[in-house]
SEDO-263881 format. One record per residue (C-alpha): x, y, z; residue in one letter. Coordinates in steps of 0.1 Angstrom, whole numbers, padded with zeros to 4 digits, always signed. Layout:
N
XYZa
...
//
This chain:
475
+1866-0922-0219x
+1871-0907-0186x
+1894-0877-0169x
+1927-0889-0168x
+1949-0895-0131x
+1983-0875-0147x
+1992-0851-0114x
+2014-0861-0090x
+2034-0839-0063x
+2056-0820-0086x
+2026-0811-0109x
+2006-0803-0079x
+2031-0778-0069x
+2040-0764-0102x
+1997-0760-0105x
+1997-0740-0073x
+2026-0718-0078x
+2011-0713-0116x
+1971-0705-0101x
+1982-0688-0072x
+2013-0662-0086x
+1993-0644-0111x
+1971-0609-0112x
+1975-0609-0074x
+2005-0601-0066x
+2009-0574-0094x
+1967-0559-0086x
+1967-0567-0050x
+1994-0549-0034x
+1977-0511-0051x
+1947-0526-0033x
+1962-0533+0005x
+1977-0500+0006x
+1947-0481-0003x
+1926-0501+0024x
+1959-0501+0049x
+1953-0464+0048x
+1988-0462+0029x
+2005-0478+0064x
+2033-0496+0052x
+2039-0514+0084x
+2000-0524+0083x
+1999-0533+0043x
+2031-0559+0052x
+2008-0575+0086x
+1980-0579+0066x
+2003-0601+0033x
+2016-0620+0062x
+1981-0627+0076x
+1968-0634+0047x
+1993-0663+0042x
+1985-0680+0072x
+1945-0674+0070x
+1949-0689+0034x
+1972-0721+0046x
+1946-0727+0076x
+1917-0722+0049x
+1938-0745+0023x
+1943-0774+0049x
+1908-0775+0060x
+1895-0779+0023x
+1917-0801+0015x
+1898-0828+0033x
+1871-0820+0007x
+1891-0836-0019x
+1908-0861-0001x
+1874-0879+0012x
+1858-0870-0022x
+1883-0876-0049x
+1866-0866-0079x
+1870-0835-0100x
+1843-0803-0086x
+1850-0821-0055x
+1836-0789-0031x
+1804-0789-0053x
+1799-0829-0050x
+1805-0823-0012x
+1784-0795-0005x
+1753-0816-0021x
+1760-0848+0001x
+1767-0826+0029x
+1740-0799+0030x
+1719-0806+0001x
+1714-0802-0035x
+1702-0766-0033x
+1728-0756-0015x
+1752-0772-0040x
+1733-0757-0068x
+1737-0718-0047x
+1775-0727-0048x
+1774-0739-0084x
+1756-0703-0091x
+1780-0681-0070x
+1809-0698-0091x
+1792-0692-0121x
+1794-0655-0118x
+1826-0656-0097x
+1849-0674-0121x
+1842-0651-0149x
+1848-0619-0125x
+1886-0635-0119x
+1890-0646-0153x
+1882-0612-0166x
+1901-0598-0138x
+1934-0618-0148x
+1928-0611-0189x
+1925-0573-0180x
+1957-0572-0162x
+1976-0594-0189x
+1963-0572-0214x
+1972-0541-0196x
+2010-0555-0193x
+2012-0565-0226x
+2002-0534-0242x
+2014-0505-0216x
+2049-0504-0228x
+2040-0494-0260x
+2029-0462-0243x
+2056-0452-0220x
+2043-0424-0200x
+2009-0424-0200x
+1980-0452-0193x
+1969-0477-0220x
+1933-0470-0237x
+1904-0490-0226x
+1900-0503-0264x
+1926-0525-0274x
+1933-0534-0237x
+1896-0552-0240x
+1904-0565-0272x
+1934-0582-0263x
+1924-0594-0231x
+1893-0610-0254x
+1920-0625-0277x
+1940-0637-0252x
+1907-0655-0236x
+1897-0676-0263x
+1931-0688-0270x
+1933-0703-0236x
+1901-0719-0244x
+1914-0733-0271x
+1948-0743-0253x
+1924-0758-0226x
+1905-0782-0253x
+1939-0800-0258x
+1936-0816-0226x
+1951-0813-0189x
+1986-0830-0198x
+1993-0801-0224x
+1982-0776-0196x
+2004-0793-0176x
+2033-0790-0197x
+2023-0753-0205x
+2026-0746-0166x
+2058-0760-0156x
+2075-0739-0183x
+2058-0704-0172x
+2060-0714-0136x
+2098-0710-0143x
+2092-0674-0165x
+2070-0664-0132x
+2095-0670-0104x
+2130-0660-0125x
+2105-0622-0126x
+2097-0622-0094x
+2130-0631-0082x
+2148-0605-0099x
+2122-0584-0083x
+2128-0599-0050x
+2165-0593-0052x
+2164-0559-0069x
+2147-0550-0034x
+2167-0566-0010x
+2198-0552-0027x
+2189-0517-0025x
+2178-0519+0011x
+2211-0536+0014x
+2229-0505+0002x
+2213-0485+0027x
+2205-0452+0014x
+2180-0430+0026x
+2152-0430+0002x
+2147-0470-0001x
+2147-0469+0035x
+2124-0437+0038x
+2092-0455+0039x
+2104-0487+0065x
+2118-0461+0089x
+2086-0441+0087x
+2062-0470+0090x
+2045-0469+0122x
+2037-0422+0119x
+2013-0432+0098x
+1972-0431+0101x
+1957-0462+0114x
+1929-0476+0092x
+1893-0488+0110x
+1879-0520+0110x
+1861-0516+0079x
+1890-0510+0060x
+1915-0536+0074x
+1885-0563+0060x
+1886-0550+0030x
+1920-0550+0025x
+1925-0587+0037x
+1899-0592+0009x
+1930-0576-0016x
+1952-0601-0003x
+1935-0632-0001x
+1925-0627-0034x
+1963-0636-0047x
+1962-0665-0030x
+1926-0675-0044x
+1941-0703-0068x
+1951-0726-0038x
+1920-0744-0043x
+1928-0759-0073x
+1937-0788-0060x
+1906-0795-0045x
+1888-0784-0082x
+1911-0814-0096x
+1912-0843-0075x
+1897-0863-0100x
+1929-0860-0123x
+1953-0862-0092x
+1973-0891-0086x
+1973-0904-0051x
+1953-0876-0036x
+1950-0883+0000x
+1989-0876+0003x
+1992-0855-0022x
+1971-0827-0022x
+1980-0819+0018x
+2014-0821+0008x
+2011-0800-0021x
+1996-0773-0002x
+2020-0775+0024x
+2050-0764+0003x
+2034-0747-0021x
+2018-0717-0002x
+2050-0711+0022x
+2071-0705-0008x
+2043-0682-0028x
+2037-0663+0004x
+2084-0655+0005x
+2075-0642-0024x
+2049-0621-0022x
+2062-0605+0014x
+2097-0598-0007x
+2081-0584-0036x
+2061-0557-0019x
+2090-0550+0000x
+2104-0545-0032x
+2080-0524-0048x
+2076-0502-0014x
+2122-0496-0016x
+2113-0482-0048x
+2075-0466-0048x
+2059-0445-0028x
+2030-0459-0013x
+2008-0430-0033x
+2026-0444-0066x
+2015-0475-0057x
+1983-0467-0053x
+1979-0447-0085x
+1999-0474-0106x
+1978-0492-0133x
+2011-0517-0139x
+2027-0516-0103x
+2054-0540-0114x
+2063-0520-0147x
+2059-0486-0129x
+2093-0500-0105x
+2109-0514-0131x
+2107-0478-0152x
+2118-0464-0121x
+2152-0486-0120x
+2157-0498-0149x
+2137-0486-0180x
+2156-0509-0201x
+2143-0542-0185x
+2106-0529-0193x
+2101-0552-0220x
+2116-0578-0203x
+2096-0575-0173x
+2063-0572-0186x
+2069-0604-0207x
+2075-0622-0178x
+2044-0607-0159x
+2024-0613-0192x
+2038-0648-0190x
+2027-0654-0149x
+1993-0641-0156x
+1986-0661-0185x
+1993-0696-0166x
+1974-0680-0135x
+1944-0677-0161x
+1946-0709-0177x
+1943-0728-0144x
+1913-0705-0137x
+1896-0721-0171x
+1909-0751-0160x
+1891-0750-0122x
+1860-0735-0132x
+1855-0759-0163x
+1856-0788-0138x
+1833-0774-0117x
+1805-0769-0142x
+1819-0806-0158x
+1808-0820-0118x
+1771-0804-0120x
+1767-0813-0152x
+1774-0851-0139x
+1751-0847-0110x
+1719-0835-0132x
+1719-0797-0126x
+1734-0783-0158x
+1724-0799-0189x
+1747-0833-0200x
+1761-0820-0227x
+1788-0802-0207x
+1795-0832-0189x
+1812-0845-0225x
+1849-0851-0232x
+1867-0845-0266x
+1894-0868-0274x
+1917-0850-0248x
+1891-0862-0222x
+1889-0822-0218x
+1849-0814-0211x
+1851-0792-0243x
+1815-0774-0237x
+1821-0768-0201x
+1851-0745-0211x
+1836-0729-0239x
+1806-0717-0213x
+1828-0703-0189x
+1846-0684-0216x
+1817-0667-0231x
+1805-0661-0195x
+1842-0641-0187x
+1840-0625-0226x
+1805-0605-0211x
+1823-0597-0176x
+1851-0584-0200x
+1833-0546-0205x
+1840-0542-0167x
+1874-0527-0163x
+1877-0516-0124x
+1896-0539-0113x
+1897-0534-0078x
+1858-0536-0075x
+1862-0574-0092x
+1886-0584-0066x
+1861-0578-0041x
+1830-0588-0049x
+1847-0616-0060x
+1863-0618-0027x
+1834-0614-0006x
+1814-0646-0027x
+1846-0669-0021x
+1844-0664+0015x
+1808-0667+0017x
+1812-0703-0002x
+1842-0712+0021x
+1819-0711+0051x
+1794-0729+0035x
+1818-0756+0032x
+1833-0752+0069x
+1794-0757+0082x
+1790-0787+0056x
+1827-0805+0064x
+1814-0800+0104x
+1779-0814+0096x
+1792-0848+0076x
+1819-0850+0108x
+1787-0857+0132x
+1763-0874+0107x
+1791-0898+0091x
+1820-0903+0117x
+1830-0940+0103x
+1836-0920+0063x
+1871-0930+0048x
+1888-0897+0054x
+1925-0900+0042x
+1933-0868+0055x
+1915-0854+0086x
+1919-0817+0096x
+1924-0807+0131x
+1890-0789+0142x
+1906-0756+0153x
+1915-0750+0118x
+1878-0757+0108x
+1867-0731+0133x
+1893-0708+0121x
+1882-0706+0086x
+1844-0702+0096x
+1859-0671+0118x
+1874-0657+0092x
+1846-0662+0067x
+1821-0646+0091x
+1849-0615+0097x
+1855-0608+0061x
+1820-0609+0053x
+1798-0593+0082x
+1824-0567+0087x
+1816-0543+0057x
+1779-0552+0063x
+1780-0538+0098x
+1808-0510+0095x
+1803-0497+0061x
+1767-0516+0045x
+1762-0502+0006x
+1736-0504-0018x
+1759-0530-0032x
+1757-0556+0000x
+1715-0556-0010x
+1722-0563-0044x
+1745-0594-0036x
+1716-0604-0015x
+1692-0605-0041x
+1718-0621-0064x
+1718-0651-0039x
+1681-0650-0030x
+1676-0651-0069x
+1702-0683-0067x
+1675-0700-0051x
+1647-0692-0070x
+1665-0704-0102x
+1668-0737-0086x
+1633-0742-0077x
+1626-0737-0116x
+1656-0763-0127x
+1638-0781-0097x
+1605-0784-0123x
+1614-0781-0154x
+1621-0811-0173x
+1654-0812-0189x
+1649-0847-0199x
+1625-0841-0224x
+1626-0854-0258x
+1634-0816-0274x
+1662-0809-0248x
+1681-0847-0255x
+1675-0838-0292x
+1698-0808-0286x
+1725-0823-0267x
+1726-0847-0295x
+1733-0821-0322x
+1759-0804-0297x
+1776-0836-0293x
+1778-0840-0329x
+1786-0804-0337x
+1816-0805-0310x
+1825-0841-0316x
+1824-0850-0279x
+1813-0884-0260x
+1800-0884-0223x
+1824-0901-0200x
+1821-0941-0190x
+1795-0942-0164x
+1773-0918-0183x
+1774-0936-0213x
+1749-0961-0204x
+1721-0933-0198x
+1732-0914-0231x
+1719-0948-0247x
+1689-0951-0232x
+1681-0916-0239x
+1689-0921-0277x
+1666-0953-0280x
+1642-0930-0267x
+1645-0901-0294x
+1643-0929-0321x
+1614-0949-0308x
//
């Protein structure tokens, strides 16, 4: 039993535009403007920006996956490249990372879902968290059927996605079409208003970039992707141009309609425009947006299960969620990240999850910049199917060091020593997985139970050391 080759181009691109379009673009655009200092003509620079600072980004990881093939293939990298306790610092960062957009995207569905039935005034915290919990373990479950149902599920609310956003798209570029004087109010005021600082334009790229932070998917897959020296650079190539159309027109569309102050003070941007033009299509709308953010979070499950399925493989998470069900899905590696996102769950500011979120993603993407450079010098003769140009590896380390060092320096918070400690404290928890021995009789006896208790199998070329471990249990 073994994860099963069943992506091809189509899939990749329907598993892009389903990761990708999700919370973002209905979160993000509340957060530019706040950090744009409510410059219209600045929020719209920094969405374009962020589409070509995310395709240069995508592109240079995508030789991760092509040269390493294998699902987790940035985790698997980062160990041959820089070492296992740098791999195992990623594999920590991720671990508290997925959960923060998981929660962030369950939130949001949860909000959509439940604000229309209280036109006119916010949703309460309660059943937003309860639904959002609901809504979590049901894509676990979904996830445990395997990736060809997940598949299936995300070529049919890829379409639900872009007919909403369309219609949003359209809406906007109609009414600027007509012309009149208060969807045109805030274009033709654009450039009067105050200029934000440095500080601020870093954090709002970090909005941005955060709805495009499923275009590393790919990369999280490219075990079950068919063909993916050609494929995943291709992917990537159409898929981000035509999510990054969207998002420009949507927040056009949302800025012919809003104000960029009830933008900012929106909980449910996209329901707060449609009640503005057509109260009617409410229901509608937030089905559809319900519908987006629901695919966006099953390909989170998806990409973070995979990752923890990968260190699992390579000895630094116990086996046991390194096993497949009969879906070949790695059943205990999903369930782990779920209870992990059910805990981050209590946290409701969503803004603050998009950027500390944000900042750790960046932080890991230069890691793997410095890593990609380093196996370039010490293994020049690799089979690299697809080889990125080095001005775009440069780029992305630029990037990573602007996004990050820029709040340090400008603005630095009690908050920047805390994620310090959090990685120093990374590194002291591998030193103990370092020396401890998981390979104890007590610890297989456990995994065995599990493995009965979940009815799950490791895959093929682990199956040989599960057997040896058993004869030594029984002798």
């Amino acid at each position: 039993m073994q994860l099963l080759r069943a992506i091809g181009f189509f899939r990749g691109n329907i598993l892009i535009l389903s990761a990708t379009i999700g919370a973002g673009i209905f979160v993000s655009p509340k957060g530019v403007l706040k950090y744009s200092s409510l410059n219209v003509a600045v929020s719209l620079s920094i969405w374009a920006a962020c589409a070509v600072l995310t395709l240069i980004s995508a592109l240079s990881h995508a030789e991760l996956g092509t040269t390493f093939p294998i699902s987790g293939a940035q985790y698997y990298f980062l160990k041959r490249s820089l070492g296992a306790s740098v791999a195992f610092l990623n594999l920590w960062i991720k671990l508290f990372t997925h959960p923060l957009r998981l929660a962030t995207e369950s939130l949001l569905l949860s909000t959509y879902t439940i604000q229309p039935f209280y036109a006119g005034c916010p949703a309460p915290e309660l059943p937003k968290r309860c639904l959002a919990l609901a809504v979590l373990w049901s894509l676990g479950l979904l996830n445990a059927r395997g990736v060809q149902t997940v598949a299936w599920l995300q070529t049919v609310s890829t379409l639900a996605k872009m007919t909403v956003l369309c219609f949003i798209c359209l809406t906007g570029i109609v009414l600027l079409g007509m012309g009149e004087k208060e969807n045109m109010a805030r274009f033709e005021n654009a450039l009067d208003a105050e200029l934000p600082d440095i500080s601020q334009i870093a954090e709002a790229f970090l909005q941005g970039l955060f709805a495009y932070s499923g275009t590393s998917i790919l990369n999280s897959m490219a075990g079950e992707i068919k063909n993916p020296g050609k494929n995943i650079p291709k992917s990537l190539m159409t898929g981000i141009p035509m999510v990054a159309v969207v998002y420009l027109l949507a927040n056009v569309s949302y800025l012919a309609v809003l104000t960029p102050k009830e933008i900012v003070s929106a909980d449910a941007v996209a329901l707060t425009w449609t009640d503005k033009i057509m109260p009617s299509m409410q229901w509608a709308i937030s089905f559809g947006i319900s519908t987006s953010v629901f695919s966006s979070t099953c390909c989170t499950v998806l990409s973070a299960s995979r990752m923890i399925y990968t260190a699992s493989q390579e000895g630094q998470l116990p086996l046991i969620f390194s096993m497949l069900n009969s879906h070949s899905c790695p059943t205990m590696a999903v369930t782990q990240i779920i209870i992990l996102t059910s805990i981050v769950i209590i946290t409701s500011d969503l803004i603050n999850l998009i950027r500390y979120s944000g900042l750790a993603l960046w932080f890991l993407r230069g890691l793997h910049m410095i890593g990609l450079l380093k196996l370039r010098y010490q293994e020049p003769n690799l089979p690299r199917p697809y080889k990125v140009p080095l001005p775009f590896i440069f780029g992305s380390i630029a990037i990573s060091l602007f996004l990050i060092l820029t709040p340090l320096i400008k603005t630095p918070k009690m908050e920047h020593v805390y994620g310090l400690i959090f990685i120093i404290s990374g590194l002291l928890c591998y030193w103990i997985q370092v020396h401890l021995n998981q390979h104890s009789v007590y610890f297989v006896k456990v995994t065995c139970y599990l493995q009965l208790l979940f009815n799950v199998s490791p895959p093929e070329d682990h199956i040989s050391t599960e057997k040896r471990d058993l004869k030594e249990i029984f002798l």
